[in-house]
Rosetta silent file (secondary structure, phi, psi, omega in degrees, C-alpha in Angstrom):
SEQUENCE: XXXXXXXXXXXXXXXXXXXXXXXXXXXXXXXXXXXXXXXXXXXXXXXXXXXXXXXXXXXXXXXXXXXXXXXXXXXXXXXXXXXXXXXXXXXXXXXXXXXXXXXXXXXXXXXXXXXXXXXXXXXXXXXXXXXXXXXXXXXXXXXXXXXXXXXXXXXXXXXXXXXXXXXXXXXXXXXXXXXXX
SCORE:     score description
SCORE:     0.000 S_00000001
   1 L     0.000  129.843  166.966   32.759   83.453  103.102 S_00000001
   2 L   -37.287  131.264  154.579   35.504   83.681  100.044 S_00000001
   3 L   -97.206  102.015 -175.729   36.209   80.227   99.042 S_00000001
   4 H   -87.177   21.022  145.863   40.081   81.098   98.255 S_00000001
   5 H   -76.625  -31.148  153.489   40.614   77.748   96.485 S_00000001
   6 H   -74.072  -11.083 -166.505   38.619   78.592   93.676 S_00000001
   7 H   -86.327  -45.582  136.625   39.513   81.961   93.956 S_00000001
   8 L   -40.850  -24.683 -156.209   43.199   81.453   93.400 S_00000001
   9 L    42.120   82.004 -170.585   42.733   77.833   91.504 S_00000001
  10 L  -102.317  122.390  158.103   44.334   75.898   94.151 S_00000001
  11 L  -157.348 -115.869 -137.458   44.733   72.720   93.512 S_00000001
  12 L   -96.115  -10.739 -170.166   47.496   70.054   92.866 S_00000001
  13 L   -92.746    6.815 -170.600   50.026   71.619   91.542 S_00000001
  14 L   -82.506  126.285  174.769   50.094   74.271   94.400 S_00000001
  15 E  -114.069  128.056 -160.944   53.262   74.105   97.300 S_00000001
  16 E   -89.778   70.593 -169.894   52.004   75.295  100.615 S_00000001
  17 E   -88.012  136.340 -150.884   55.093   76.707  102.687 S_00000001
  18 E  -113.751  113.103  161.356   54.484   76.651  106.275 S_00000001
  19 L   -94.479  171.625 -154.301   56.768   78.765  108.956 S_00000001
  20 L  -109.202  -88.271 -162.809   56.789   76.573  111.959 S_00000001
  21 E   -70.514  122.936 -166.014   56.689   78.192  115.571 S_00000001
  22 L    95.048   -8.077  155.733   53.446   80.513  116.056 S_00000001
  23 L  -105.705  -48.175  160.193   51.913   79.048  113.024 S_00000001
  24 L  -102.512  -20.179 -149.167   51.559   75.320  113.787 S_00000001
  25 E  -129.033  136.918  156.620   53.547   75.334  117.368 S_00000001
  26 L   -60.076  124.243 -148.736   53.154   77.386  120.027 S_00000001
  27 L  -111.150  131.288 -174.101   55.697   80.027  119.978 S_00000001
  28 L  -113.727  102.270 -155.647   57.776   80.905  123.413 S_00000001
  29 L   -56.857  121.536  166.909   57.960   84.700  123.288 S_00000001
  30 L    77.558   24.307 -174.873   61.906   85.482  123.652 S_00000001
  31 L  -163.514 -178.258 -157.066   62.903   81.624  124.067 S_00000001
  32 L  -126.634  169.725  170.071   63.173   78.371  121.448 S_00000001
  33 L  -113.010  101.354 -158.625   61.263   74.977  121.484 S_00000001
  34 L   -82.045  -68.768 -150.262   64.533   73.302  122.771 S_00000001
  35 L  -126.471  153.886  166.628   63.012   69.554  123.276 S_00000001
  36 L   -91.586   14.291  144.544   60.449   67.842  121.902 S_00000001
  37 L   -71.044  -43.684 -174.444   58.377   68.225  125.414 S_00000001
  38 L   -80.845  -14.550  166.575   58.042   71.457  124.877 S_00000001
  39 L   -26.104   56.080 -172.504   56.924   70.741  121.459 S_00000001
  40 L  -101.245  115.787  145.870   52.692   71.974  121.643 S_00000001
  41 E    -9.661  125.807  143.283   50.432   72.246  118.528 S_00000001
  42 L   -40.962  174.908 -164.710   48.389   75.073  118.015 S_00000001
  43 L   -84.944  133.419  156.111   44.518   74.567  118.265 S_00000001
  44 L    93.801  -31.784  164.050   43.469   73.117  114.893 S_00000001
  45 H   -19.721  -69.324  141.960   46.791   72.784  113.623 S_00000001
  46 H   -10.020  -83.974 -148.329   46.469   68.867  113.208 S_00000001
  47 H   -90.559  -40.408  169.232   43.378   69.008  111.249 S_00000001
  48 H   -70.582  -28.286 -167.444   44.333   71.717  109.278 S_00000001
  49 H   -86.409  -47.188 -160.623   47.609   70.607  107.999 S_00000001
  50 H   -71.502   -7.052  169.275   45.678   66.848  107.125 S_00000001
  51 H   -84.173  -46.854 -178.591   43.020   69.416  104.751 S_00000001
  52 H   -62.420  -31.876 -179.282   46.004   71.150  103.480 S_00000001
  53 H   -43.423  -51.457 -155.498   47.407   67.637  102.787 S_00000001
  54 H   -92.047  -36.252  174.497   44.445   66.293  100.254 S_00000001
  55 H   -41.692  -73.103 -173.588   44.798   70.332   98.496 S_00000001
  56 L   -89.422  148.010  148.119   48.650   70.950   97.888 S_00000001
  57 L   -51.410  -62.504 -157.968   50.996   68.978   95.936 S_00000001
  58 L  -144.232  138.505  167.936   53.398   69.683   98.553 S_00000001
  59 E  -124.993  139.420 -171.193   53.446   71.332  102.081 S_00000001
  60 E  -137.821  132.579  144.822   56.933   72.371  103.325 S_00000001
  61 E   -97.143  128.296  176.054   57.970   73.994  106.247 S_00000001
  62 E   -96.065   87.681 -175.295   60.180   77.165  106.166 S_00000001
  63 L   -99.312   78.919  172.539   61.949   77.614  109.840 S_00000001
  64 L   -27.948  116.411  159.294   64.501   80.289  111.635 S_00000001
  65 L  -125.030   78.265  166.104   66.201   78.061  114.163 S_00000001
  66 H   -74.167  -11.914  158.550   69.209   80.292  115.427 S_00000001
  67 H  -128.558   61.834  143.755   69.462   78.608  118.425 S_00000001
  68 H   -91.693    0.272  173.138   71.492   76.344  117.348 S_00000001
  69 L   -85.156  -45.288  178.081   74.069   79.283  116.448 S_00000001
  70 L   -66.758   -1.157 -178.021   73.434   80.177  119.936 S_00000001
  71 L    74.933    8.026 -167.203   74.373   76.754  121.145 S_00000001
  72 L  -109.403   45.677  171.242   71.106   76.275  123.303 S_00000001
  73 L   167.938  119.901 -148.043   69.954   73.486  121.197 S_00000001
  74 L   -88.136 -166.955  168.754   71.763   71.134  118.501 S_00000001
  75 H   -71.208  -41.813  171.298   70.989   69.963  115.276 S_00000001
  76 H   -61.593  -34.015  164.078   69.875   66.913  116.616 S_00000001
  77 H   -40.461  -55.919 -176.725   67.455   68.268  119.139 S_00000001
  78 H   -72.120  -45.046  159.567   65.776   69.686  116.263 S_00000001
  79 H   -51.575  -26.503  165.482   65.497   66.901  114.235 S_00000001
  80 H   -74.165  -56.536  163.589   63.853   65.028  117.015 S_00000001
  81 H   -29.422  -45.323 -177.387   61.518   67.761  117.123 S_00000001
  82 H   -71.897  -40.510 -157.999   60.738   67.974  113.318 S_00000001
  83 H   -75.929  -57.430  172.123   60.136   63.591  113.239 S_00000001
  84 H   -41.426  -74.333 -173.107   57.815   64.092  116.301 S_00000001
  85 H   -54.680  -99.508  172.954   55.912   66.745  114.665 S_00000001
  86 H    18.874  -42.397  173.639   55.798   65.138  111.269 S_00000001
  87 H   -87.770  -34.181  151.803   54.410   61.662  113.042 S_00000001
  88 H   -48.536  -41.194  171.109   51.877   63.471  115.047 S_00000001
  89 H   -67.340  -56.988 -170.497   50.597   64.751  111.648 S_00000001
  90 H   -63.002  -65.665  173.989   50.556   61.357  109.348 S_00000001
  91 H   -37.418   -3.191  157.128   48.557   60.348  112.309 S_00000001
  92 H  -107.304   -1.696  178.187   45.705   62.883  111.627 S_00000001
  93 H    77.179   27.692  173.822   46.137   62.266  107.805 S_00000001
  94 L   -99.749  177.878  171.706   48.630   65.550  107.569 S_00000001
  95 L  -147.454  122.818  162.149   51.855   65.184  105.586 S_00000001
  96 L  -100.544  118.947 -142.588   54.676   67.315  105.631 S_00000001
  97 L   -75.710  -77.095 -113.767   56.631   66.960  102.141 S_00000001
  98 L  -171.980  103.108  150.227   60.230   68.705  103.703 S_00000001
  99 E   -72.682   82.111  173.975   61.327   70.616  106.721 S_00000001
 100 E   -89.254  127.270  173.540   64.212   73.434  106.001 S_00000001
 101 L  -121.446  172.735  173.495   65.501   75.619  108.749 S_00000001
 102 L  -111.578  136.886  179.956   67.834   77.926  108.800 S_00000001
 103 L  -105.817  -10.908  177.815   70.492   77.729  112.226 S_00000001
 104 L   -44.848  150.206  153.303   72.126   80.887  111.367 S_00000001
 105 L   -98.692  173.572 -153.754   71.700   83.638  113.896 S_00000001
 106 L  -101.239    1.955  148.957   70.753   86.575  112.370 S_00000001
 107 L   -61.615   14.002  169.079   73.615   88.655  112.820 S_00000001
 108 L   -95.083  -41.410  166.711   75.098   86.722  110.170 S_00000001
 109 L    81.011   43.284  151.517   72.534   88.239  107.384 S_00000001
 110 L   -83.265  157.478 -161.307   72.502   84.700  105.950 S_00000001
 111 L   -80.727  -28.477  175.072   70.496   84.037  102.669 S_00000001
 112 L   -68.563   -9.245 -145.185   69.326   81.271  104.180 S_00000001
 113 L  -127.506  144.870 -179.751   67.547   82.699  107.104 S_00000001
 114 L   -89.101  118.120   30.981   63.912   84.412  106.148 S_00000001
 115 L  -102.468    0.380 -177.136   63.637   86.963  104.773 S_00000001
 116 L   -46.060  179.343  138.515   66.405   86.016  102.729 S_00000001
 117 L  -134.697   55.179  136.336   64.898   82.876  100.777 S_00000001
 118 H   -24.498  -55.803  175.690   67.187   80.577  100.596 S_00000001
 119 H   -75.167  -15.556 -161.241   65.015   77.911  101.835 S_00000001
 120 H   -76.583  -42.708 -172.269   62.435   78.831   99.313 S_00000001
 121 H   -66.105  -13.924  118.250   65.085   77.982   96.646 S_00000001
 122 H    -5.244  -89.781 -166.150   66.216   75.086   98.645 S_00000001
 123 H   -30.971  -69.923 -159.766   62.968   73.788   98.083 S_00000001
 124 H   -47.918  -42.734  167.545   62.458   74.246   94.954 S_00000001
 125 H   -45.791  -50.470  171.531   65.708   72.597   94.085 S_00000001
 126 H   -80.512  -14.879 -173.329   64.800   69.267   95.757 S_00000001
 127 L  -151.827   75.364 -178.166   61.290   69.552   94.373 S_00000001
 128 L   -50.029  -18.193 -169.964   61.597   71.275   90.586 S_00000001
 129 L   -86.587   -4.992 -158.725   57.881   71.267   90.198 S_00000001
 130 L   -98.997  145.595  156.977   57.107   73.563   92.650 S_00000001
 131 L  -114.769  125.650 -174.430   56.350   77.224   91.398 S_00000001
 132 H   -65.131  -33.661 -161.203   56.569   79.892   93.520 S_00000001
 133 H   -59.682  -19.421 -174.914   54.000   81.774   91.249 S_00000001
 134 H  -130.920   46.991  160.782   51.323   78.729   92.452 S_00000001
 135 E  -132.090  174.029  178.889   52.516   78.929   96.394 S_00000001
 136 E  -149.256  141.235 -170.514   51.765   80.324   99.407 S_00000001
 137 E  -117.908  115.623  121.666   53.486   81.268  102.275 S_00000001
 138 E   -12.648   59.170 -158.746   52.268   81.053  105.597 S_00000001
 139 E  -164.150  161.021  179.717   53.637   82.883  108.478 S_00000001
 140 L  -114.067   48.979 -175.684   53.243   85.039  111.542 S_00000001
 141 L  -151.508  171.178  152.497   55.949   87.854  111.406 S_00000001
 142 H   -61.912  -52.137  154.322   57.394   90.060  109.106 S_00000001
 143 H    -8.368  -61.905 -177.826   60.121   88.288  108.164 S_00000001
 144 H   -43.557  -54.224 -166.880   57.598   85.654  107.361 S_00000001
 145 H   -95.156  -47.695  171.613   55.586   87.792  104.664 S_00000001
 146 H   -75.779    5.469 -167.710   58.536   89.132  103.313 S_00000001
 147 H   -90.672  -69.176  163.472   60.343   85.891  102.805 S_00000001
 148 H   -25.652  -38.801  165.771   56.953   85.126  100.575 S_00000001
 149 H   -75.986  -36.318 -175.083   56.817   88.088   98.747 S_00000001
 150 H  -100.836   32.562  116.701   60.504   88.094   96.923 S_00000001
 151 L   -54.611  -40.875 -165.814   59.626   84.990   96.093 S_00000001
 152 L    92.532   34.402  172.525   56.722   85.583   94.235 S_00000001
 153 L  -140.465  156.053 -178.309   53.830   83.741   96.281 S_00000001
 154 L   -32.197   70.311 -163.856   50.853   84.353   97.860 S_00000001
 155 L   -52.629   76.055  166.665   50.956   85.624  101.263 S_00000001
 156 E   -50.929  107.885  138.521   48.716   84.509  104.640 S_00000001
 157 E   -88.681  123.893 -153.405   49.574   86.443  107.794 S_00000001
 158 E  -101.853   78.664 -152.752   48.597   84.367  110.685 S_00000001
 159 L  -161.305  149.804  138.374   48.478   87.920  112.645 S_00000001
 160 L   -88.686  -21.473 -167.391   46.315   90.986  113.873 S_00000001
 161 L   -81.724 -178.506  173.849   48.942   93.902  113.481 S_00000001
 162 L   -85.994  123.541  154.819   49.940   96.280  110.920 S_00000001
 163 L  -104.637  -18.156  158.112   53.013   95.205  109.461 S_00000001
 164 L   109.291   20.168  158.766   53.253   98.020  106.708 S_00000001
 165 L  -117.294  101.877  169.507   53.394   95.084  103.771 S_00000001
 166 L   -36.866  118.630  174.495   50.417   94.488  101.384 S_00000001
 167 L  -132.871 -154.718 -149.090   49.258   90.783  101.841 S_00000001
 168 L  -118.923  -23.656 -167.816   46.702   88.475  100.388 S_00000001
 169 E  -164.172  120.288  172.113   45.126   87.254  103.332 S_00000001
 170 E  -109.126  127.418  169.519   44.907   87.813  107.013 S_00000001
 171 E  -140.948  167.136  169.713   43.816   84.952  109.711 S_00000001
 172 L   -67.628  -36.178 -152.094   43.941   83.967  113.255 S_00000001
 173 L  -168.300  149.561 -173.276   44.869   80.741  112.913 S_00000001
 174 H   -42.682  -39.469 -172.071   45.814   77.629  110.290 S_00000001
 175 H   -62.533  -26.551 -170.443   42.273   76.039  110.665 S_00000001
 176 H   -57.337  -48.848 -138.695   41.030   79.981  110.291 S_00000001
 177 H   -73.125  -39.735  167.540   42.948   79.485  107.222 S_00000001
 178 H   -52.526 -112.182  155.802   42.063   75.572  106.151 S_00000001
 179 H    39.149  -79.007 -176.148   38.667   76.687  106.664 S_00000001
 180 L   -81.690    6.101  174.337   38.790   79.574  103.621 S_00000001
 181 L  -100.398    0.000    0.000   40.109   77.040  100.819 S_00000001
C-alpha cells in the first residue's frame, strides 16, 4: 500500500481540513444533525482523527450548516454539537484545531458556503501558517472536492461515485484514509 505521508511529505506543517457530516458523523440523507443525540461517529472516526492529530499541524473542520437559515436548528444547537464532538475526540487523543460552518442556505450563493471557500480563508486568517499548497481537504460530495481544489490543496473523496473532478485520492472511510499516511 502507498504510504501517502511520504509520498506528499506530510508532516507538521500540513492543515488537514475535515467536512463534518458523512465524513466523521453519520450523515441523515435529506435531514440535519439537529441535537447532539443524534450526533453518531462514523466507524473509525475517533481513532482516525487522534492519528491525524500526532501528523498535522492543524485539523479544522469545514461545515455547510443551512439549517440554521432554515430555522430547524440555532446557532446554539450547533455549538453544543461541535463541543460534544470535539470532547469525544480529546478523549481518544484527537484534536480539532477550529470548527467553521457556514449557516447560509444555499440559495444565497454565499462565499462562505463550500464550494465557495470562504471558510478556507477564514482559516487561514485565524491561523497564518497554514498553506493551502501543504493541505488537504477531506470530504464526501462535490461541493466538498471542489471547495479543495480552488483552494489549491490536496483532495480525498470519502466516496465511490464519479463526480467528473480529478482528485488525489479516493477512500471509504477516514480510518481508510488514516490508514494510507
Amino acid at each position: 500500500m502507498t504510504n501517502l505521508r511520504s509520498v506528499w511529505n506530510i508532516d507538521k506543517s500540513w492543515t488537514l481540513f475535515l467536512d463534518r457530516d458523512g465524513v466523521i458523523n453519520v450523515r441523515f440523507p435529506g435531514d440535519y444533525v439537529k441535537r447532539v443525540e443524534e450526533f453518531e461517529f462514523l466507524p473509525g472516526a475517533k481513532k482516525a482523527i487522534a492519528k491525524f492529530s500526532s501528523l498535522f499541524g492543524r485539523v479544522v473542520v469545514v461545515t455547510n450548516q443551512q439549517g440554521i437559515a432554515r430555522g430547524i436548528y440555532t446557532h446554539e444547537d450547533l455549538k453544543a454539537i461541535h463541543d460534544f464532538m470535539k470532547g469525544e475526540l480529546e478523549k481518544e487523543g484527537g484534536k480539532i484545531d477550529a470548527v467553521y460552518y457556514a449557516p447560509q442556505s444555499s440559495s444565497e450563493n454565499s462565499p462562505m458556503r463550500k464550494p465557495g471557500i470562504g471558510m478556507a480563508l477564514q482559516a487561514k486568517n485565524d491561523f497564518p501558517e497554514i498553506d493551502f499548497s501543504k493541505s488537504i481537504m477531506v470530504g464526501d460530495t462535490k461541493s466538498d472536492i471542489e471547495f479543495g481544489k480552488a483552494a489549491g490543496m490536496k483532495v480525498v473523496f470519502v466516496a465511490d461515485e464519479e463526480i467528473g473532478i480529478a482528485i488525489d485520492e479516493r477512500v471509504d472511510s477516514l480510518l481508510e484514509f488514516a490508514v494510507k499516511l
